[in-house]
ChimeraX commands (.cxc) that place a marker at each C-alpha (Angstrom):
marker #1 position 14.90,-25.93,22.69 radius 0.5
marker #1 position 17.92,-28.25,23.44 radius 0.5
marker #1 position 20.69,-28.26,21.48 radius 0.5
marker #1 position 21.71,-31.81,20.13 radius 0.5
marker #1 position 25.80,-32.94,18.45 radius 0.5
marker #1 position 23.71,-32.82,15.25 radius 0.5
marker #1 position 22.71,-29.37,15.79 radius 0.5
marker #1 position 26.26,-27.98,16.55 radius 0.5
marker #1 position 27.36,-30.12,13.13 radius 0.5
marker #1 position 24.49,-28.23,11.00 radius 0.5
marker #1 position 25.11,-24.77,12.21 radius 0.5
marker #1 position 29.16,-25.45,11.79 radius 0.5
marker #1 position 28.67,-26.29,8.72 radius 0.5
marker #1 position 26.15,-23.27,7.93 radius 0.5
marker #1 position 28.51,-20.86,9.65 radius 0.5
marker #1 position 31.89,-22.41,8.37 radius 0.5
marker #1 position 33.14,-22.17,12.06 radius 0.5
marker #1 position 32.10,-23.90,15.21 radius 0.5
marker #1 position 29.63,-21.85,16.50 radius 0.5
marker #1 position 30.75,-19.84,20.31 radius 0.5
marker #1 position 28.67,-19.78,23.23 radius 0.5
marker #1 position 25.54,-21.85,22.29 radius 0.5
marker #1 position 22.98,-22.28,25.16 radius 0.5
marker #1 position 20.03,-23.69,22.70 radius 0.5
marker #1 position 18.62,-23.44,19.52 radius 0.5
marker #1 position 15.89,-20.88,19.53 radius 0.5
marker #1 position 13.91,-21.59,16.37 radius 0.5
marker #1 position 13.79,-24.41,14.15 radius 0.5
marker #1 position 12.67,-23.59,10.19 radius 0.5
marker #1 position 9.49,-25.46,9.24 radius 0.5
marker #1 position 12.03,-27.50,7.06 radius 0.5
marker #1 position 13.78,-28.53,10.26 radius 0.5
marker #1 position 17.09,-27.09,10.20 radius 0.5
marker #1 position 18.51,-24.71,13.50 radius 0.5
marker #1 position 18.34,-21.13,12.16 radius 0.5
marker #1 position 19.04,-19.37,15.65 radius 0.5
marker #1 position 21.23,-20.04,18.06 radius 0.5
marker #1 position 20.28,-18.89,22.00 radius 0.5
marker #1 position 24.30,-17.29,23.22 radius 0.5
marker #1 position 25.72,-16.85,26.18 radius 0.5
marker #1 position 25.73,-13.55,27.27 radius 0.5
marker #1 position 29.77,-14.35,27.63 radius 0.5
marker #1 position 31.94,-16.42,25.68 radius 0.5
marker #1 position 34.02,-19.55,27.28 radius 0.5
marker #1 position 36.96,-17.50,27.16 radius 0.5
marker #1 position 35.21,-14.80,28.90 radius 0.5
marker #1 position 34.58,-12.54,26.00 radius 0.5
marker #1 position 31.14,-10.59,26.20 radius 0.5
marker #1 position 28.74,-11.25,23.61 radius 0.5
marker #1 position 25.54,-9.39,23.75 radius 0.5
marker #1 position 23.93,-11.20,20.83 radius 0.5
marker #1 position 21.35,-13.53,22.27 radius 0.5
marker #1 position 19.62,-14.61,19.37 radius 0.5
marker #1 position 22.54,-15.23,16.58 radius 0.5
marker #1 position 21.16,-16.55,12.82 radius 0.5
marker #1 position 22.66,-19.14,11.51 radius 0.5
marker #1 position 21.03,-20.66,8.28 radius 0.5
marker #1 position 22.16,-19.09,4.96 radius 0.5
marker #1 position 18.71,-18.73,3.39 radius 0.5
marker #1 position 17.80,-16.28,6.33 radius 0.5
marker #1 position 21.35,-14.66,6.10 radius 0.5
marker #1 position 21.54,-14.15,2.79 radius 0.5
marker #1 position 17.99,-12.53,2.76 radius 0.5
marker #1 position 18.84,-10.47,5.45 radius 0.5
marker #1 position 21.81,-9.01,3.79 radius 0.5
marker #1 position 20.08,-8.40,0.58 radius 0.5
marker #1 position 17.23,-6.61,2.46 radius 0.5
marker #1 position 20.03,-4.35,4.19 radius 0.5
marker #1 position 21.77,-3.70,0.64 radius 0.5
marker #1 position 18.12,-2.68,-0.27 radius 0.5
marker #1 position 18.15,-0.01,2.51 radius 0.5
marker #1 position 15.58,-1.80,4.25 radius 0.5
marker #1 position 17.11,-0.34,7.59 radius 0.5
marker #1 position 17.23,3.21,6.52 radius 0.5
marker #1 position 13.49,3.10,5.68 radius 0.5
marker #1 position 12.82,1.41,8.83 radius 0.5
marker #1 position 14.89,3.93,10.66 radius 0.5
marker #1 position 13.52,7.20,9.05 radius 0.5
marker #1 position 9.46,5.49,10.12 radius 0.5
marker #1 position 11.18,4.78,13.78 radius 0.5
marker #1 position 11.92,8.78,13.89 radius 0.5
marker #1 position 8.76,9.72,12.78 radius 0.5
marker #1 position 6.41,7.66,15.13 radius 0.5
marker #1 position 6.19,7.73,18.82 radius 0.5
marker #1 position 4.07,4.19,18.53 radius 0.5
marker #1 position 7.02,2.45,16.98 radius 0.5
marker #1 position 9.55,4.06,19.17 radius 0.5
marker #1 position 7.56,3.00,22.10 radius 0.5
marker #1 position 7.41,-0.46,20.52 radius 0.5
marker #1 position 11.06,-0.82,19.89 radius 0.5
marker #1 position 12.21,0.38,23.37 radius 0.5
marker #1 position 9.87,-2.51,25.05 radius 0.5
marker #1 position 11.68,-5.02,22.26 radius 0.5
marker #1 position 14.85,-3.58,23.68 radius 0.5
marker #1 position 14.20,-4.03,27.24 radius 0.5
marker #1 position 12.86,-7.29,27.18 radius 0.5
marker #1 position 15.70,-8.21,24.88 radius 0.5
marker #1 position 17.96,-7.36,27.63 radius 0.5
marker #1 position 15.90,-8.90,30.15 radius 0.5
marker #1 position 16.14,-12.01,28.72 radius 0.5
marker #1 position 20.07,-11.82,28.41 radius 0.5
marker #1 position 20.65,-10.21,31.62 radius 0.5
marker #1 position 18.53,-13.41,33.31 radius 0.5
marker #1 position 21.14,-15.39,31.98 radius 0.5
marker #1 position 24.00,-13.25,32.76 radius 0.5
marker #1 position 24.17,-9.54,33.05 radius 0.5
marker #1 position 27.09,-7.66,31.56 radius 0.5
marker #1 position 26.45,-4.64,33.00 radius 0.5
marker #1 position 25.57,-2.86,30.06 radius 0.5
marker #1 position 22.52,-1.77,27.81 radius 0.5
marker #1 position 23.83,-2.71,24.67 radius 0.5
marker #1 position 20.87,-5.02,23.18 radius 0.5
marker #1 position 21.23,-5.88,19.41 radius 0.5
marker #1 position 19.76,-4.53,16.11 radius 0.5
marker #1 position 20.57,-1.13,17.05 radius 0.5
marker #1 position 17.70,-0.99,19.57 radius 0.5
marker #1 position 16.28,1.40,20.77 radius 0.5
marker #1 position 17.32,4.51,18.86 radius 0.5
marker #1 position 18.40,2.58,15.48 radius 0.5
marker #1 position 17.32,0.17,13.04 radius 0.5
marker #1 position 21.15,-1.14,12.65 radius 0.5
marker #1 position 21.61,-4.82,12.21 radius 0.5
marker #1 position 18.48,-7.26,10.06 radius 0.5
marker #1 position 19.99,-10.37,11.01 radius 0.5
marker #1 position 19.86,-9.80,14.61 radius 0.5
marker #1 position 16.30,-8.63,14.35 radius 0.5
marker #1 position 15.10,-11.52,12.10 radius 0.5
marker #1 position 16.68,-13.86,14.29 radius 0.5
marker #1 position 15.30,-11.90,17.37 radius 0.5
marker #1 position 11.68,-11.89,15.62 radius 0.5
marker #1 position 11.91,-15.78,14.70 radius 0.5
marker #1 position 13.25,-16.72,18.16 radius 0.5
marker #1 position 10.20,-14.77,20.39 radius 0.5
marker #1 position 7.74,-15.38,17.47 radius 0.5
marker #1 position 5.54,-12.57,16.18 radius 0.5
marker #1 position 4.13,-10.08,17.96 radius 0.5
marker #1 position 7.36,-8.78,19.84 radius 0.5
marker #1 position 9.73,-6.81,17.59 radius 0.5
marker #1 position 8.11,-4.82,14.69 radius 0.5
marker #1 position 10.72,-4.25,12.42 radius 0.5
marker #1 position 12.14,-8.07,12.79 radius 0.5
marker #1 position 8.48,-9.03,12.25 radius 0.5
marker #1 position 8.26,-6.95,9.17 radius 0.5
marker #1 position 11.74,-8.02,8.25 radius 0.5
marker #1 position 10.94,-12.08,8.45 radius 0.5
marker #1 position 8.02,-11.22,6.39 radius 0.5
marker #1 position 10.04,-9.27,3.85 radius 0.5
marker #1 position 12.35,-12.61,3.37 radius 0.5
marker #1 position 9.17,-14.58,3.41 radius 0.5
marker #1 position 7.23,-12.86,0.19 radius 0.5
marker #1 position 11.08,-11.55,-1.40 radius 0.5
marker #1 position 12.98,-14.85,-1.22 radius 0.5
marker #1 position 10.07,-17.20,-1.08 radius 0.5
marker #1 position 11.19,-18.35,2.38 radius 0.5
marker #1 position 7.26,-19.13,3.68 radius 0.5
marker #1 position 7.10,-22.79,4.43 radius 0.5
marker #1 position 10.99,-23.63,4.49 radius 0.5
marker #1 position 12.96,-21.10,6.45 radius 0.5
marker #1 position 9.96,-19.36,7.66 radius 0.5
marker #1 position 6.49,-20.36,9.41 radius 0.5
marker #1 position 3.63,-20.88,7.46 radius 0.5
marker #1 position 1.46,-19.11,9.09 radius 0.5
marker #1 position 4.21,-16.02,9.90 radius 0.5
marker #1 position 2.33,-12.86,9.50 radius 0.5
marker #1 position 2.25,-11.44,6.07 radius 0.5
marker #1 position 3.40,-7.99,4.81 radius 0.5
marker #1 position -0.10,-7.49,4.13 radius 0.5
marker #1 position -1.02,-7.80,7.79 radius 0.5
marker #1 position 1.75,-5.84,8.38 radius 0.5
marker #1 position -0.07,-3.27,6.42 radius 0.5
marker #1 position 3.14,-3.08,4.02 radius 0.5
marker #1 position 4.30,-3.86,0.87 radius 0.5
marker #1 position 7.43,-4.99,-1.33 radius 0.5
marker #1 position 7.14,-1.26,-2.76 radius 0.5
marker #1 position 7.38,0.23,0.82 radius 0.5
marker #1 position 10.12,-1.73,1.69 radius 0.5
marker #1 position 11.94,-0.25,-1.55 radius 0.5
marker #1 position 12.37,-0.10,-4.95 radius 0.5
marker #1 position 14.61,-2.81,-5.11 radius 0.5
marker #1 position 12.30,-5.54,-3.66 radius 0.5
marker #1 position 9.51,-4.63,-5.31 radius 0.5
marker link #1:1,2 radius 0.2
marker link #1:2,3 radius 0.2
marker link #1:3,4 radius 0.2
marker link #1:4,5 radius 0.2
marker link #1:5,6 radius 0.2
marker link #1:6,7 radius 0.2
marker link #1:7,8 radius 0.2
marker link #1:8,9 radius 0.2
marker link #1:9,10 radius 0.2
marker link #1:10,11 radius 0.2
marker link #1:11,12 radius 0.2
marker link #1:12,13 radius 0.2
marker link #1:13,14 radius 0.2
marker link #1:14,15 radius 0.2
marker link #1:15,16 radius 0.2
marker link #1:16,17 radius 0.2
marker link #1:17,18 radius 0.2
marker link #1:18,19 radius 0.2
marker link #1:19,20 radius 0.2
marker link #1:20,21 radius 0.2
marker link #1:21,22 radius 0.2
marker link #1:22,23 radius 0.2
marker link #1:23,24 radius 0.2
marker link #1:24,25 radius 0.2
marker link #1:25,26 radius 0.2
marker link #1:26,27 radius 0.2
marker link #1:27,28 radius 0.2
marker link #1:28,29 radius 0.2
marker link #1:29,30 radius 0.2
marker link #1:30,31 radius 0.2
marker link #1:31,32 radius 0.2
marker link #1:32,33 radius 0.2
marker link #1:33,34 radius 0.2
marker link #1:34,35 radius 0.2
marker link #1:35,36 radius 0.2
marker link #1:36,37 radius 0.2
marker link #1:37,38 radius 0.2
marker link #1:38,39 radius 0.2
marker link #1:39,40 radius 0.2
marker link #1:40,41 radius 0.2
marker link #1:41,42 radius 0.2
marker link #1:42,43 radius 0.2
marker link #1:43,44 radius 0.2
marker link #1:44,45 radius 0.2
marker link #1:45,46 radius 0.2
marker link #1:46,47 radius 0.2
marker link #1:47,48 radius 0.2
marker link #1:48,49 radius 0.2
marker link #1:49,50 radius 0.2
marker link #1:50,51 radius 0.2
marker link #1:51,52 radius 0.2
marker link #1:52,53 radius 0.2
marker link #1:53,54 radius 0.2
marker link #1:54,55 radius 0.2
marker link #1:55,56 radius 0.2
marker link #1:56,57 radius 0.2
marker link #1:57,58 radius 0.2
marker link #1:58,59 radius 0.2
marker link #1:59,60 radius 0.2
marker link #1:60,61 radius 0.2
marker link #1:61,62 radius 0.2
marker link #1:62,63 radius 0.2
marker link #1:63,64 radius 0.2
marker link #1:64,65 radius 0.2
marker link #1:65,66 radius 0.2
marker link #1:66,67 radius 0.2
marker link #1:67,68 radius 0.2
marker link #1:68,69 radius 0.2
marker link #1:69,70 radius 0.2
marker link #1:70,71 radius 0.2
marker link #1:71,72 radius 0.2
marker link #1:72,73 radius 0.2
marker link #1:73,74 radius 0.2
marker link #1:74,75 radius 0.2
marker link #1:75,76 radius 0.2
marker link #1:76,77 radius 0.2
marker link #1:77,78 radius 0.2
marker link #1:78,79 radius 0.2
marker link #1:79,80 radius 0.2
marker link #1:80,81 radius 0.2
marker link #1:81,82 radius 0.2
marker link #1:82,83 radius 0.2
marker link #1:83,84 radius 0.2
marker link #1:84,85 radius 0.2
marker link #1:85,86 radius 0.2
marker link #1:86,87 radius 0.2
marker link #1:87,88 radius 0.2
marker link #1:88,89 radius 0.2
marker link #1:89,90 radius 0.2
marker link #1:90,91 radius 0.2
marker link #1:91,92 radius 0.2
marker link #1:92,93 radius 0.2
marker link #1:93,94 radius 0.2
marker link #1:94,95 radius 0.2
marker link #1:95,96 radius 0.2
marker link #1:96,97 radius 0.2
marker link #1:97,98 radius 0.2
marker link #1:98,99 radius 0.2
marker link #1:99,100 radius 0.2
marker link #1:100,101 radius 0.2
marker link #1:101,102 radius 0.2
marker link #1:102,103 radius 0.2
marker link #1:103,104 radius 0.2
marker link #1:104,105 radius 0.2
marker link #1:105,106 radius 0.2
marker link #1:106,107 radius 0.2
marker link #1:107,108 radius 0.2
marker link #1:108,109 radius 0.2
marker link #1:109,110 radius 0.2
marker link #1:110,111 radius 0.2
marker link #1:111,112 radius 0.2
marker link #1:112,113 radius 0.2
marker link #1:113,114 radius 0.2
marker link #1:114,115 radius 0.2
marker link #1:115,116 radius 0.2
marker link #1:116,117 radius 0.2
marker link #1:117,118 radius 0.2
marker link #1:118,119 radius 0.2
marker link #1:119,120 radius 0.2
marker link #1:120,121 radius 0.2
marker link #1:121,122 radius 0.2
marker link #1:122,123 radius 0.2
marker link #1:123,124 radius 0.2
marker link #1:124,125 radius 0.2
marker link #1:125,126 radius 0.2
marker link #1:126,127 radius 0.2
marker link #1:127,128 radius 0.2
marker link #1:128,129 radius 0.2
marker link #1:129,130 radius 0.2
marker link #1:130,131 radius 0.2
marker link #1:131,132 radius 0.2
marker link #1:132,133 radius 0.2
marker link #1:133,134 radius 0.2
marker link #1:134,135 radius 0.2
marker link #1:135,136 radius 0.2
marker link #1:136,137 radius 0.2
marker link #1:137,138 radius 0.2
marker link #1:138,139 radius 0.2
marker link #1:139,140 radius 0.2
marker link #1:140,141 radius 0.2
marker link #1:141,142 radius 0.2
marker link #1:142,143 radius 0.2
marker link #1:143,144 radius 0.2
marker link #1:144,145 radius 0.2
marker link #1:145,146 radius 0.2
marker link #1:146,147 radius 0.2
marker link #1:147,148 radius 0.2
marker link #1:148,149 radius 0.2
marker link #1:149,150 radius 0.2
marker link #1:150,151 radius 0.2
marker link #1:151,152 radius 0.2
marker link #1:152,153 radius 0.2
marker link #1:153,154 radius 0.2
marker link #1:154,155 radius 0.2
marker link #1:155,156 radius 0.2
marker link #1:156,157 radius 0.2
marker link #1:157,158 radius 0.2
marker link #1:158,159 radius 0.2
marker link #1:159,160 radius 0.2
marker link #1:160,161 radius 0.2
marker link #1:161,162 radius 0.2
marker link #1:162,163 radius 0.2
marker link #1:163,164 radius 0.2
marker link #1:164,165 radius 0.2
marker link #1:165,166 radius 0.2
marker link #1:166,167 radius 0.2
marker link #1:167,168 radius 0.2
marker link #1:168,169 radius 0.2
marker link #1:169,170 radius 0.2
marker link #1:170,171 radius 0.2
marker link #1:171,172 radius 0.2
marker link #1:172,173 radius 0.2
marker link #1:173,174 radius 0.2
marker link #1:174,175 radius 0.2
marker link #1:175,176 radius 0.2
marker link #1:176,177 radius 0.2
marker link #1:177,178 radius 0.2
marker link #1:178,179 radius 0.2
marker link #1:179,180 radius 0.2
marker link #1:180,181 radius 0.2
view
């Protein structure tokens, strides 16, 4: 998706700083604002920046940080150690992560976002990962978008209609933690 003066005034204004580095926006909420910004692999002052799908509206942000608060990540992280299936899920998430930045620019490393492979480190980058891609191609950002969806009531204005539900995710607010549920 192009990225228009209107877009960079929005997601200034939901960042409080200009964003760095924006290529395109890589999802739209069903409400029309940007939500994720496509980065450069590398800053215009050179800097790296491995983040290639950055969020940037504060319904999804907010979310995402109360999910981490709720230890979302940890459970996430203790299922990732306990099942080949997601780890084998996770690592493909990872390398097409980086395939997609490194067709852009490579920086010579393997440093993807989220925590991927091994960890389940960083909800915003996976939400905005899952929402950028679409369903279907991170697990835990798809479970995490849905988490916001049914916790915050997101479905419809920050999130797709139609996004898959914790149900078809085969979870629950109670799986995802006391604190949600």
């Amino acid at each position: 998706m192009t990225v228009s003066e209107k877009d960079i005034e929005i997601m200034t204004e939901q960042l409080g700083r200009e964003p760095r580095g924006v290529l395109a926006v890589a999802y739209r909420t069903p409400d029309g604002q940007p939500a994720v910004v496509k980065t450069a692999p590398r800053l215009e002052d050179g800097t790296p920046f491995p983040t290639l799908y950055y969020l940037t509206d504060p319904r999804l942000t907010a979310e995402a940080s109360r999910l981490e608060v709720a230890q979302v990540m940890k459970r996430m992280e203790a299922r990732l150690a306990e099942s080949e299936e997601l780890q084998a899920e996770y690592r493909a998430a990872h390398e097409h992560y980086l395939a997609q930045r490194n067709a852009i620019e490579d920086l010579g490393t393997d440093f993807s976002g989220g925590g991927m492979p091994d960890r389940v480190k960083c909800l915003h980058v996976l939400i905005a990962y899952a929402l950028a891609e679409g369903p279907g191609r991170v697990r835990f950002g798809d479970e995490a978008v849905a988490l916001a969806a049914e916790h915050a009531g997101l479905r419809g204005t920050a999130i797709p209609e139609d996004w898959p539900t914790l149900d078809e995710l085969g979870l629950s607010l109670a799986d995802a933690g006391e604190e949600l549920a």
